[in-house]
C-alpha positions as CSV (number, residue, x, y, z in Angstrom):
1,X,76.8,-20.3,28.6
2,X,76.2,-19.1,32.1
3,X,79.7,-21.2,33.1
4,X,81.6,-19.3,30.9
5,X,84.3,-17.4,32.2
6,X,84.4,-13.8,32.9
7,X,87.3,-13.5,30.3
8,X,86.0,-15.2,27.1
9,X,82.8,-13.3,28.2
10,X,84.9,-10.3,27.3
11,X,86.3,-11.5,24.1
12,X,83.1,-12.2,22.4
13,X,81.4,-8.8,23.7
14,X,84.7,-7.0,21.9
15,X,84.2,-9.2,18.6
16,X,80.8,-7.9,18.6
17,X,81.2,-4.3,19.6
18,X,83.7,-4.5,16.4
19,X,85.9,-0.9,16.9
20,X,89.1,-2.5,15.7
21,X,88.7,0.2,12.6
22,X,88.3,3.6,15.0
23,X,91.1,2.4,17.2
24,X,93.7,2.6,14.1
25,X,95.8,5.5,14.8
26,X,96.4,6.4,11.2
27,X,93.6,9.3,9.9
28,X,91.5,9.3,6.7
29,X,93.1,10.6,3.9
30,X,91.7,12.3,0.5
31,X,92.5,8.6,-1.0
32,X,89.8,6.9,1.3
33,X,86.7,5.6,-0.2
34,X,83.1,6.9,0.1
35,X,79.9,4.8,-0.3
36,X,76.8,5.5,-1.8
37,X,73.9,5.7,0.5
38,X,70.0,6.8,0.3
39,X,69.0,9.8,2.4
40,X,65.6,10.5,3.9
41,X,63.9,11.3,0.6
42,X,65.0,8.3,-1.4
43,X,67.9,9.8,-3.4
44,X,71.4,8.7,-3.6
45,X,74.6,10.9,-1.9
46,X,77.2,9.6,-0.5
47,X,79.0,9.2,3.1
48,X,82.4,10.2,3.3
49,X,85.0,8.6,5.4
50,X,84.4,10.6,8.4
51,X,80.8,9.7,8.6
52,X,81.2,6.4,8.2
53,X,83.3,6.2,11.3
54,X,80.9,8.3,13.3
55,X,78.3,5.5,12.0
56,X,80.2,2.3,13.7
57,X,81.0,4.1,16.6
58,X,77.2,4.9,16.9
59,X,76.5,1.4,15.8
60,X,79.1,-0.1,18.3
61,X,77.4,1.9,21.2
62,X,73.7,0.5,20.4
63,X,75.6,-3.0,20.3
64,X,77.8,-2.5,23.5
65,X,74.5,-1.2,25.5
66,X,72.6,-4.1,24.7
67,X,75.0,-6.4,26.0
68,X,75.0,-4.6,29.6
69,X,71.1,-4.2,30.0
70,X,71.1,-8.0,29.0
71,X,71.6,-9.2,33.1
72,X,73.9,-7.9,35.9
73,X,76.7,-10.3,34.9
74,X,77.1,-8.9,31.5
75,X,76.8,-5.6,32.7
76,X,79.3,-5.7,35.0
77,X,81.9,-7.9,32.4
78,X,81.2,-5.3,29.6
79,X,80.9,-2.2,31.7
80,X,84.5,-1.2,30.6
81,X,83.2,-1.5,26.3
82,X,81.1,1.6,27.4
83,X,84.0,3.9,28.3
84,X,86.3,2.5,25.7
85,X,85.2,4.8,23.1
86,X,83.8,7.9,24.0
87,X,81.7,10.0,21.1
88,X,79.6,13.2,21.5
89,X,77.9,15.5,19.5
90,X,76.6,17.6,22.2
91,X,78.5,19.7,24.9
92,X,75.5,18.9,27.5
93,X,76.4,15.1,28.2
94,X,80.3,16.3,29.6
95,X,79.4,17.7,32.6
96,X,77.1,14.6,33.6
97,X,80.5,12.1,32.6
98,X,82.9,14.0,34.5
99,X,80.0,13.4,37.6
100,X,79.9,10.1,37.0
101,X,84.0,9.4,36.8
102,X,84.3,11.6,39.8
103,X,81.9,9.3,41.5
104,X,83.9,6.3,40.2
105,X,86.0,4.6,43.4
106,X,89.5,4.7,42.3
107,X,92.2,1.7,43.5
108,X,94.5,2.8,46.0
109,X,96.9,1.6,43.4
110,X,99.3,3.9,41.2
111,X,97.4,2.0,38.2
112,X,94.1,3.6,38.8
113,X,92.5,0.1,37.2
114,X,89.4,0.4,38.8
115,X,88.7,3.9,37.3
116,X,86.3,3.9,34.6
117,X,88.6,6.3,32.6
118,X,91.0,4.1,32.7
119,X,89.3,2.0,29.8
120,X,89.0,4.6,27.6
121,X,91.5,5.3,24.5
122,X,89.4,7.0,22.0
123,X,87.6,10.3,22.7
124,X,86.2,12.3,19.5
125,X,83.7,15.3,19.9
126,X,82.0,16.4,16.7
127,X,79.1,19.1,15.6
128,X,79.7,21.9,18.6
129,X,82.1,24.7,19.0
130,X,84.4,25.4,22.1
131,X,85.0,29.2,23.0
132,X,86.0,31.3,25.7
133,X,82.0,31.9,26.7
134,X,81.9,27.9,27.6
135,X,83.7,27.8,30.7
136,X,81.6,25.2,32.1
137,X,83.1,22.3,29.2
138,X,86.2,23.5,28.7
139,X,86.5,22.5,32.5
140,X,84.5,19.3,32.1
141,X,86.6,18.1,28.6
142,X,90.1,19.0,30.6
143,X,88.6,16.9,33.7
144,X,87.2,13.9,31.4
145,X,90.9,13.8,29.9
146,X,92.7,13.3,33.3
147,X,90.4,10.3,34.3
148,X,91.9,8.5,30.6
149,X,95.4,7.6,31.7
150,X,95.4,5.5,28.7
151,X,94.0,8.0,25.7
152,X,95.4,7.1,22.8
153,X,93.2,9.4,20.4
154,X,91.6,12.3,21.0
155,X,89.5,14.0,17.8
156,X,88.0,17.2,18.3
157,X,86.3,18.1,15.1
158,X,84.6,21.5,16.1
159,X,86.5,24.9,16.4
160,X,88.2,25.5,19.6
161,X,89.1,28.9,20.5
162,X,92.9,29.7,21.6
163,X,92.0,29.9,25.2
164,X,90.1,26.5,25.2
165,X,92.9,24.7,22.9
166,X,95.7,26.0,25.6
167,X,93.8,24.3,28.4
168,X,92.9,21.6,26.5
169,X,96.5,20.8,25.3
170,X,98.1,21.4,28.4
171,X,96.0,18.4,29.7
172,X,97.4,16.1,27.1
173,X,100.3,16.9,27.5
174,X,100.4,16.4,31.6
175,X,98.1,13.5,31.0
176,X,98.7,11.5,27.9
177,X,101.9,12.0,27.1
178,X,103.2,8.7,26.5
179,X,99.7,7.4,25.9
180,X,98.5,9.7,22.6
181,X,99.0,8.6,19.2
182,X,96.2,10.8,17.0
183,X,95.3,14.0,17.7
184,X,92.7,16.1,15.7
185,X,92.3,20.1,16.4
186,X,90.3,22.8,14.4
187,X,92.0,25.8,16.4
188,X,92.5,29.8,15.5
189,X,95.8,30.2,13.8
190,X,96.1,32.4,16.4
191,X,96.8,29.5,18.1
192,X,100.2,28.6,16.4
193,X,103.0,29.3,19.4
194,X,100.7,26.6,21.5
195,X,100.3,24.1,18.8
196,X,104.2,24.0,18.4
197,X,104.3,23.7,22.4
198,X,101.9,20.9,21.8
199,X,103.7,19.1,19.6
200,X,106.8,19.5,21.7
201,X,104.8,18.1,24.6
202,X,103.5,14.8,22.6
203,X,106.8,12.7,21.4
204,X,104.9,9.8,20.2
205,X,102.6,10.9,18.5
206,X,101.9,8.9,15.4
207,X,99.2,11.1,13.3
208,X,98.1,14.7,13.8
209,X,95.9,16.7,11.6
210,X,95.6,20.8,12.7
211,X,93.3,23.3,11.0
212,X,93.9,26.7,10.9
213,X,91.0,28.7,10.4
214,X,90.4,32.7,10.7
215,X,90.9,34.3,13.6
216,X,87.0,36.3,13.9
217,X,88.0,38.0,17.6
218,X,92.1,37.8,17.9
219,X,93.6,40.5,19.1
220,X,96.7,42.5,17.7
221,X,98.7,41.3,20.6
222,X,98.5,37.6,19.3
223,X,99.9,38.9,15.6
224,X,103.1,39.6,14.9
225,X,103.7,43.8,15.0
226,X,105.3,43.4,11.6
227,X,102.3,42.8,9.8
228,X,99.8,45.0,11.4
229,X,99.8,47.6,9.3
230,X,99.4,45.1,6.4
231,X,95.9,45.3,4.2
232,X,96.3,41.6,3.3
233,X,94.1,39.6,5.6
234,X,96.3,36.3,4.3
235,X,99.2,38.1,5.6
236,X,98.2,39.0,9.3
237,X,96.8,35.4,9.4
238,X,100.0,33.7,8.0
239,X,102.3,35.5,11.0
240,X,101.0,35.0,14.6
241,X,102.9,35.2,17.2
242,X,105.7,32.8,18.2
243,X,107.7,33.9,20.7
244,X,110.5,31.1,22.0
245,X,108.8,28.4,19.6
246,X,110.1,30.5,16.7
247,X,112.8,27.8,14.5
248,X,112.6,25.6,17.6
249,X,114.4,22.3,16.2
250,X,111.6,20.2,17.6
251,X,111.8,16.1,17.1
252,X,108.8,14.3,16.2
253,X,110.7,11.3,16.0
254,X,107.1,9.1,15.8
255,X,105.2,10.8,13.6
256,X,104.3,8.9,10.5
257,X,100.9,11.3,9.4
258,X,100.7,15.2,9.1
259,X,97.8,16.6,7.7
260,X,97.5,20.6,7.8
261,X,94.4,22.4,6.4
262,X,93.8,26.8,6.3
263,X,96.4,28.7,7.1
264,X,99.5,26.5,6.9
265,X,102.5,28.9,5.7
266,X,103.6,29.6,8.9
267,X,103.0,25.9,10.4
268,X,105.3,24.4,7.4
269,X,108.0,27.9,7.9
270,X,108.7,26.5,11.1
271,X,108.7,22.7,10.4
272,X,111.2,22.9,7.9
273,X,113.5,23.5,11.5
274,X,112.2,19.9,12.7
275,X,113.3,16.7,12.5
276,X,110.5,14.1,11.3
277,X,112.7,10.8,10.2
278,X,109.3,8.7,10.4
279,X,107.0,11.6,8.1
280,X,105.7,9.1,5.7
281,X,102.3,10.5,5.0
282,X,101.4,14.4,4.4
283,X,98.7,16.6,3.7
284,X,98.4,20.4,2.7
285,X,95.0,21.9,2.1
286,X,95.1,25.8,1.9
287,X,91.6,25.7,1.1
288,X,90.1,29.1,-0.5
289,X,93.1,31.5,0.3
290,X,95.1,32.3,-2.6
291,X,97.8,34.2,-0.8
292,X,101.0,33.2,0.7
293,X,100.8,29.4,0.1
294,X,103.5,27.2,1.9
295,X,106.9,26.9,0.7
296,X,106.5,23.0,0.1
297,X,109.4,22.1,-1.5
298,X,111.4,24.3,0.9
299,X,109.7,22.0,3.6
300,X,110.7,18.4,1.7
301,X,113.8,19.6,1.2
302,X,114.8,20.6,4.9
303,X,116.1,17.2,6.5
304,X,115.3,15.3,3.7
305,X,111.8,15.3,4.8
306,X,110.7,14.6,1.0
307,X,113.1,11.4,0.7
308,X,110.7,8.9,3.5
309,X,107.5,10.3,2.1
310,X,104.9,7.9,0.6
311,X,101.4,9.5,-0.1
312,X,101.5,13.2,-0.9
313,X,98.5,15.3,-1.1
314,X,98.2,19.1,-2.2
315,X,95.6,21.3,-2.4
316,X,95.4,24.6,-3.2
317,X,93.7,27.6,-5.4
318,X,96.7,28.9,-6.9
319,X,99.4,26.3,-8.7
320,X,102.2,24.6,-6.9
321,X,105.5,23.2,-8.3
322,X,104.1,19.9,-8.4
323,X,107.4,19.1,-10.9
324,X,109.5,20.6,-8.3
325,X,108.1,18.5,-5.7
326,X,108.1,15.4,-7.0
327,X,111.6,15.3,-7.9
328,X,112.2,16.1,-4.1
329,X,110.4,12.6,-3.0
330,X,111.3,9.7,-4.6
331,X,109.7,7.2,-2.9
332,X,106.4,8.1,-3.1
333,X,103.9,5.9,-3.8
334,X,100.3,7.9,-3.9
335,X,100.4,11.9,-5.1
336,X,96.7,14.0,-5.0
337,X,96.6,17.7,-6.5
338,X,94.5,20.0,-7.6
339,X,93.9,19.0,-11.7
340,X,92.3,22.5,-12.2
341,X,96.2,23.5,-11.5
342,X,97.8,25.0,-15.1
343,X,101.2,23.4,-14.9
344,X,103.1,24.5,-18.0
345,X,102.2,21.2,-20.0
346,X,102.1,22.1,-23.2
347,X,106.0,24.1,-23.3
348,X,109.4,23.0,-22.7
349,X,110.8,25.0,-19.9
350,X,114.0,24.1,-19.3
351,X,114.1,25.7,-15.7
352,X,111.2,23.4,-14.4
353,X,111.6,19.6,-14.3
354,X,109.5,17.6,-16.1
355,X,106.2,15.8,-14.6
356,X,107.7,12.7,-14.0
357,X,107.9,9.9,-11.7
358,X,108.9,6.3,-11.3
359,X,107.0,4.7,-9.0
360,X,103.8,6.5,-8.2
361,X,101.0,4.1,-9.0
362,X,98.1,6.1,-7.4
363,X,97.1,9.5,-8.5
364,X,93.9,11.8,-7.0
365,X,92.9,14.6,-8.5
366,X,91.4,17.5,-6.5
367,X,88.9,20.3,-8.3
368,X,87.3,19.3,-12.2
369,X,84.2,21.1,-11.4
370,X,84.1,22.3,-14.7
371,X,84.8,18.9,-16.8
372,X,81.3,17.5,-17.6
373,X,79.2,20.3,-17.7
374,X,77.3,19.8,-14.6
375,X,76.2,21.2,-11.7
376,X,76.8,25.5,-10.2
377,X,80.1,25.0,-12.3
378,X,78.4,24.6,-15.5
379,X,75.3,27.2,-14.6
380,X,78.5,29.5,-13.7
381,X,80.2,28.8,-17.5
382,X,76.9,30.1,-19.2
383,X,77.5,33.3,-18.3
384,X,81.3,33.1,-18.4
385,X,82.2,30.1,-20.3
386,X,86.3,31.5,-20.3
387,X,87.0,29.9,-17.1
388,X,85.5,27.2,-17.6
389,X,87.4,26.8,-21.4
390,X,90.9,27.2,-19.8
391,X,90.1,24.7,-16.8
392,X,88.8,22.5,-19.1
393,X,91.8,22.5,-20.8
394,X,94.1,22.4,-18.1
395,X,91.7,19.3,-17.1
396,X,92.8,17.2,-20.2
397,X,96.2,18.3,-20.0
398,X,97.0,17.0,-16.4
399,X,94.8,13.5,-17.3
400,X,96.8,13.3,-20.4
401,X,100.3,13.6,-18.7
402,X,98.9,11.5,-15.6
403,X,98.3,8.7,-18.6
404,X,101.6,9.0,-20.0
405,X,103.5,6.3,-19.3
406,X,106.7,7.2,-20.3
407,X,105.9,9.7,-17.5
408,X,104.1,7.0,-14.7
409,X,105.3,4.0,-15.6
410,X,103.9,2.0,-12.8
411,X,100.7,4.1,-12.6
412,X,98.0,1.9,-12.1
413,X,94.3,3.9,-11.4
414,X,94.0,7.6,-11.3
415,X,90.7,8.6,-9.2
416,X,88.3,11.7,-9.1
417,X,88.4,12.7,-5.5
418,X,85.8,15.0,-5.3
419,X,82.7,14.0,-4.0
420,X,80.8,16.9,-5.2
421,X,81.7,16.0,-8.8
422,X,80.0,12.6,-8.3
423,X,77.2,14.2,-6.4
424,X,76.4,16.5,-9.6
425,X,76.7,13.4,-11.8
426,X,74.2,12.0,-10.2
427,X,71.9,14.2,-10.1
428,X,72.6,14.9,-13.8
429,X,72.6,11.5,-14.8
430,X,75.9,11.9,-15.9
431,X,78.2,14.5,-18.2
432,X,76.6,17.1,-20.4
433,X,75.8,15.1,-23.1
434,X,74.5,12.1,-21.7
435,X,71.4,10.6,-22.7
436,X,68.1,11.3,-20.9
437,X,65.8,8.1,-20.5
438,X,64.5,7.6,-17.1
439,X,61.5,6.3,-15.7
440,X,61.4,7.9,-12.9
441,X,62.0,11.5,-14.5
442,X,65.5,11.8,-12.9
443,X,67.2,12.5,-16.0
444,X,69.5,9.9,-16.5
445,X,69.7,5.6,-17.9
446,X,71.9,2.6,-17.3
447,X,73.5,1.0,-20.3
448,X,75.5,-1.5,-18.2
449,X,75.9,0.2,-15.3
450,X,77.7,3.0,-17.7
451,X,77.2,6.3,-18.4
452,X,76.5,7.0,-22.4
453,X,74.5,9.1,-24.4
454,X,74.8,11.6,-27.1
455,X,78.1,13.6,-28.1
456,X,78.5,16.6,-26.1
457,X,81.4,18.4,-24.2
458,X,81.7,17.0,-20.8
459,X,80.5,13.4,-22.4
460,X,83.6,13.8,-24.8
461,X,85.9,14.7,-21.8
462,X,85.0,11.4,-20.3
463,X,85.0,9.0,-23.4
464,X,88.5,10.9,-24.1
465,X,90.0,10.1,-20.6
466,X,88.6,6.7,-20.6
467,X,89.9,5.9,-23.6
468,X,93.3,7.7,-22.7
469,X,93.5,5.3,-19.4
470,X,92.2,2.0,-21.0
471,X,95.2,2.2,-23.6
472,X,97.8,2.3,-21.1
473,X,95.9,0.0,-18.7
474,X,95.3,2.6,-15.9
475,X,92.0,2.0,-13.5
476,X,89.7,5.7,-14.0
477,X,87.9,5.5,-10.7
478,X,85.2,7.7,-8.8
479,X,85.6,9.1,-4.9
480,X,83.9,5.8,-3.8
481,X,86.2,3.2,-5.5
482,X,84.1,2.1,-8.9
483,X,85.0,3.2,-11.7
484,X,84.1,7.1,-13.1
485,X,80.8,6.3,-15.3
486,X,79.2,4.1,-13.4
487,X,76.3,5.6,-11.2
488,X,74.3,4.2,-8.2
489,X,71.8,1.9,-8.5
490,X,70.1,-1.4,-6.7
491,X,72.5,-4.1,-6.6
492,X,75.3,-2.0,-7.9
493,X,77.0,0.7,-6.2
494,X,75.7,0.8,-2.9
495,X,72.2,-0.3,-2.0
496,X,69.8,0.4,1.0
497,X,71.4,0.2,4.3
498,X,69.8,-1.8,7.4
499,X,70.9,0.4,10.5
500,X,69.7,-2.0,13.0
501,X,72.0,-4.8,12.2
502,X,69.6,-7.5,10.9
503,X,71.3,-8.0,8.0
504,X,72.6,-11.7,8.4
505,X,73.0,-13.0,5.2
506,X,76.7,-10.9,4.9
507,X,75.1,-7.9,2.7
508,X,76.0,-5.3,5.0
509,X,77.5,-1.8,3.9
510,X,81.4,-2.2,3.5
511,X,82.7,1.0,4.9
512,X,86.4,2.1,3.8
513,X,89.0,4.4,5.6
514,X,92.4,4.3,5.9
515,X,94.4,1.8,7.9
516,X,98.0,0.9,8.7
517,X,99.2,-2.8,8.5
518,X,99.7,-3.7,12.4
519,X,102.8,-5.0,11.9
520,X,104.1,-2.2,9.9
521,X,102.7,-0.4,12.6
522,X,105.0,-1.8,15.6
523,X,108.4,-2.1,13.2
524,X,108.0,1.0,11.7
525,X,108.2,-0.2,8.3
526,X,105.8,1.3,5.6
527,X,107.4,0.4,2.3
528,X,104.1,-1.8,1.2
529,X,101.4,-0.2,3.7
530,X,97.9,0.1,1.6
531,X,96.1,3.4,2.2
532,X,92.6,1.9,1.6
533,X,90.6,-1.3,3.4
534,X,87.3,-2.3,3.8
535,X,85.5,-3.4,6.9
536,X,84.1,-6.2,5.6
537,X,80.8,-7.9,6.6
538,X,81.4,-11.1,8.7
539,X,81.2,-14.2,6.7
540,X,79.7,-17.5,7.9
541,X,82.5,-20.1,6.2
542,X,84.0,-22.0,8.7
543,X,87.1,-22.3,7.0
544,X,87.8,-18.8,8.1
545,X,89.1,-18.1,11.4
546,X,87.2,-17.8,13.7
547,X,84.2,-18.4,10.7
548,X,82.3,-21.5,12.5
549,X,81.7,-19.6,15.6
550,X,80.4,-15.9,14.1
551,X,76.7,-17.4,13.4
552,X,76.1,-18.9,16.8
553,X,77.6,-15.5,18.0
554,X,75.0,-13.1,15.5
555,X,72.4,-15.2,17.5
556,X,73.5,-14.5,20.8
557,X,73.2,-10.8,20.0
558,X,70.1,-11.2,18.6
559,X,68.8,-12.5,22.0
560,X,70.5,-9.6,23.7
561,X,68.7,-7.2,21.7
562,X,65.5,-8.6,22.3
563,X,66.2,-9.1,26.0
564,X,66.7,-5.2,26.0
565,X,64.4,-4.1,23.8
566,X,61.5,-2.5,26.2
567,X,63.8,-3.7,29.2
568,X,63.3,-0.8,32.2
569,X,66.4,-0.6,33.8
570,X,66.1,-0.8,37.8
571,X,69.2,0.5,38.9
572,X,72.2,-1.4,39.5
573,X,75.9,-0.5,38.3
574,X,76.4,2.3,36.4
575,X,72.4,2.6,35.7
576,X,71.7,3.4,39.1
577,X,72.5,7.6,38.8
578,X,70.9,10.0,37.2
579,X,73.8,11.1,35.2
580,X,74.7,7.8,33.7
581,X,71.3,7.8,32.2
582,X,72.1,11.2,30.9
583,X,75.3,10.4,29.3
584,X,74.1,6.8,28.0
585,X,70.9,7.6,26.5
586,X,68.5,4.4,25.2
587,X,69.7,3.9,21.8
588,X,66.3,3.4,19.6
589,X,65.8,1.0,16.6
590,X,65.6,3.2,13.4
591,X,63.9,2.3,9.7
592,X,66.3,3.3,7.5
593,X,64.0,2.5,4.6
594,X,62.4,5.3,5.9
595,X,65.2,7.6,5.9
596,X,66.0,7.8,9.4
597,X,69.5,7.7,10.4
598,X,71.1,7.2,14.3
């Protein structure tokens, strides 16, 4: 082994570091699979999406320094696996990065290759907020972005004030330009005029997702004049600002993903001026405001951006023209709305068109808090069970169109999206109704992995829409993939995970998230792209590729974990300051039957 060459050396450490998923530039959608996990106390919840990617990049970090505090030839072969991913969910390790890259010699070259930035294409910060007051890592986030020539995603999942976001996106765009494919911003919508200017700035950008939350400390001059004077809060949030970006005819002629949360009217006002020919996946959560919602089908209408799309998914308090839309999008293959949404089912209006479409064959639906009886929902209904009658009955109306096939003919599983609907399952032991037997006094039994019981409201809902799906063969399925009914338990939905990676017999967590087929990727084609994958746990059959070689390779990791474990570092390449140890911590071995978690 020690004749190997520096460049299979290389190969093997990526297979092992295993980022392949985090490095897609396509982003989670409401569609992606969550897994069932148990926390510290021994009960089931689940991980969504988003965790689940924080996990392997946490996991792929505890694997990556292993392999460099092995010897001094492996650390300096996989010294560029460190900086290839960079992950932080505290503001405190910046500073000490930007004094280690600034220490970094740089080649005399225009390539900058020897640059330890130079490795690095994914940078996501999580958990901590960015404002005017933090000076200090606004300063050391815009210098960490000019030592990563080669950034190709950058997700910052903490509100950024507007000051902090014009920095920060002014760097990107200097910087990154032709690098950047995934951006991820939860700014002010304040904060709209240097989004736009953003956007302008990034032509290839493949998937961006901007959240525009409440503006706690904007000023009057950031809002338009127009709507000062208004006493709707929605209404001075919905106009900022614009200036010269106002129905600027912007081209984003890469950009395959948009996913807008918040305040979106004004965003989607002035996209209907752009020209997306590659929009193929879109987003629109207006979360809790029920005012001013965005003129959708004004937007899918405006350069045909409705005719390209594949997966649509709406979200909002107050009801959409979901009839409207869909007649606006033919191709699409995946549609998510809110089911609590009362969509004129039950009369013939001869103004709307009918909810209808040919080749949707998966459907989420957003909201049903109210539909089994469970959970604050079903506390709520006790005192005022109106709103929960007329959701509830706007519930079986949407499942009952949704199972029409005369409607969906090619409809093939329609899935609960809500996690908190599961969650409240759960801990109910299923709908209101459901039987009570358990040992362990939780409140709820397994009759084959099935929920069942005694007649009762939210037990009827479900029997009904299972029973309406089954006839026309259409999958009912949960947030995590199984089908709606069946609950966690040991060998069944999810079991207890093994965050040290000694799992060797293949029985590892499979975590899902969204991905785009490579080649689809480079051609630009997305007619049969799958929204959902797994990353699966690496088998030992040698008539796989690469299959013969992963076991000798699981064993070779194992003997750089225990060469590390308890190792003291004494100096050496890029151990040897005091800020690389600050910004590359020792990574300790958890019990996770313990209910610890990295």
């Amino acid at each position: 082994m020690a004749d190997l060459p520096a460049e299979l050396w290389t190969q093997i450490f990526d297979l092992a570091a295993d980022e392949d998923v985090i490095f897609h530039p396509a982003l989670p959608t409401t569609m992606a699979e969550s897994v069932w996990f148990k926390n510290f106390f021994g009960d089931w919840t689940l991980r969504s999406p988003q965790d689940a990617i924080e996990l392997v990049q946490r996991r792929s970090y505890a694997t990556k320094k292993s392999i460099v505090l092995t010897c001094k030839r492996w650390r300096d072969i996989g010294a560029e696996l460190l900086f290839r991913c960079l992950f932080f969910t505290s503001a405190t390790r910046l500073s000490a990065l930007c004094a280690l890259l600034d220490s970094t010699p740089v080649s005399s070259s225009s390539t900058a290759s020897h640059s330890l930035g130079w490795w690095t294409r994914r940078i996501h910060l999580t958990r901590f907020n960015i404002n005017n007051t933090n000076s200090n890592v606004i300063d050391a986030l815009t210098t960490l972005i000019r030592h990563c020539p080669n950034l190709e995603i950058f997700i910052l999942d903490s509100f950024i004030s507007l000051d902090a976001f014009s920095a920060i996106a002014d760097t990107l765009t200097t910087y990154n330009r032709k690098s950047l494919r995934t951006i991820h911003f939860k700014l002010p919508h304040a904060a709209l005029r240097k989004a736009i200017l953003a956007l302008e700035g990034l032509p290839h950008i493949f998937a961006a997702q901007l959240e525009f939350t409440d503006d706690d400390d904007a000023s009057t001059d950031d809002l338009d004049s127009s709507t000062s004077d208004a006493g709707d809060l929605d209404s001075i949030a919905a106009t900022p600002h614009l200036g010269s970006t106002s129905s600027l005819p912007l081209t984003l002629p890469s950009l395959h993903q948009l996913h807008l949360h918040g305040h979106t009217h004004a965003f989607l006002a002035q996209a209907t001026h752009w020209s997306l020919p590659a929009l193929r996946h879109l987003a629109i959560n207006c979360g809790t405001h029920r005012t001013l919602l965005p003129d959708v089908p004004a937007f899918l209408v405006a350069h045909n951006h409705g005719t390209g799309l594949r997966f649509l998914d709406l979200y909002s308090i107050p009801a959409m023209p979901v009839q409207s839309i869909l007649s606006v999008c033919p191709g699409l293959r995946g549609l998510a709305f809110n089911a609590d949404w009362r969509l004129g089912l039950e009369g013939d209006d001869d103004t709307t068109p009918p909810l209808t479409h040919d080749h949707i064959t998966h459907i989420g639906l957003h909201g049903l808090a109210y539909a089994f009886g469970v959970g604050l929902a079903a506390a709520h209904a006790e005192g005022d069970p109106l709103p929960a009658l007329l959701v509830g009955r706007a519930n079986d109306l949407v499942v009952n169109a949704v199972c029409d096939k005369a409607r969906f003919p090619k409809l093939e599983r329609v899935r609960v999206v809500s996690g908190g609907v599961l969650r409240e399952l759960e801990r109910a032991g299923g709908p209101e109704g459901a039987d009570v037997v358990d040992d362990r006094g939780r409140g709820y039994e397994y009759r084959g992995g099935v929920m069942g019981g005694a007649a009762g409201s939210g037990m009827e809902r479900w029997e009904r829409w299972w029973e309406a799906c089954s006839r026309v063969g259409v999958r009912l399925e949960d947030c995590t993939g199984g089908l709606l009914g069946v609950l966690p338990g040991e060998g069944e939905m999810g079991s207890d995970e093994d965050d040290d990676d000694e799992n060797d017999d293949g029985s590892e967590e499979e975590y899902e998230e969204e991905e785009y087929d490579e080649e689809e990727y480079e051609e630009g084609d997305t007619t049969n792209r799958e929204w959902k994958i797994s990353i699966p746990p690496m088998e030992d059959d040698e008539a796989q590729p690469g299959g013969g070689h992963l076991t000798e390779l699981r064993k070779l990791l194992e003997e750089c974990r225990a060469m590390a474990e308890g190792r003291e570092v004494e100096g050496g390449y890029l151990h040897e300051s005091e800020e690389t140890r600050m910004m590359f911590p020792e990574i300790r071995v958890v019990d996770v039957d313990a209910g610890e978690d990295v």
